[in-house]
N, C-alpha and C positions, 0 to 999 in steps of 0.2 A: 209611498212606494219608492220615490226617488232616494227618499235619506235611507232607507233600505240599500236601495242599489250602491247609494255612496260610498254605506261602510263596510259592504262587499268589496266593493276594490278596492279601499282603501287596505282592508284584513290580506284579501290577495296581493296588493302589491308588499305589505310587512312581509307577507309569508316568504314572498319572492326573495326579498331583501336578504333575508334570513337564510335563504337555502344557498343564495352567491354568497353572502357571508362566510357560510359553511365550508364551502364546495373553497375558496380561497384557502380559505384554511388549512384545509386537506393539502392542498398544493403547496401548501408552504412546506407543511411538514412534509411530505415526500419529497419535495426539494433538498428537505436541513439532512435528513435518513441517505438521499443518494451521494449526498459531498459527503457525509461521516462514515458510507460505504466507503466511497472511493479514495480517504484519504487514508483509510484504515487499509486498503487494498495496496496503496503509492506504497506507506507506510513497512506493508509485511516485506513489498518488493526490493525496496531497500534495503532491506536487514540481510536477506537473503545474498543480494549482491557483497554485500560485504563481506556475509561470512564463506561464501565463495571466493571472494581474491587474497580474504586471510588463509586459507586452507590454499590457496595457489603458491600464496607468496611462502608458507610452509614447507611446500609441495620442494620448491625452487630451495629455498633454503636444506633442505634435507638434500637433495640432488647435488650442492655445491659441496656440501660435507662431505658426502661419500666418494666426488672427486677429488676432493681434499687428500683424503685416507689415502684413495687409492694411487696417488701421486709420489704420496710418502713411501708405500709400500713398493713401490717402484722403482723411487729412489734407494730406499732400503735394499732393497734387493741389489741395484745395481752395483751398489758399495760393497757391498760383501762377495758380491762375485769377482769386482775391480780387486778387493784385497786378497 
């Protein structure tokens, strides 16, 4: 009876082993899954920013042109009315 009982626990303690084995496991990987979320998340966030300050800095650039023009036409005109 007792070597009976012995390798009862002994089977239940392997089994034990085995399901924390598991169970670590699992945690890892949902750990590696949450940083390759959240770096793919950092990742998209950045692209974003950036191609928001390129279309600003565009934005400004177009803006300086067309007071550019408008400067000349200005000037243009002034000349022609002076003459």
């Amino acid at each position: 009876m007792t070597t009976m009982m012995m390798m009862m626990m002994m089977m239940m303690m392997m089994m034990m082993m085995m399901m924390m084995m598991m169970m670590m496991m699992m945690m890892l990987l949902m750990m590696m899954m949450m940083m390759m979320m959240m770096m793919m998340m950092m990742m998209m966030m950045m692209m974003m920013m950036m191609m928001m300050m390129m279309m600003m800095m565009m934005m400004m650039m177009m803006m300086m042109m067309m007071m550019m023009m408008m400067m000349m036409m200005m000037m243009m005109m002034m000349m022609i009315i002076m003459i």
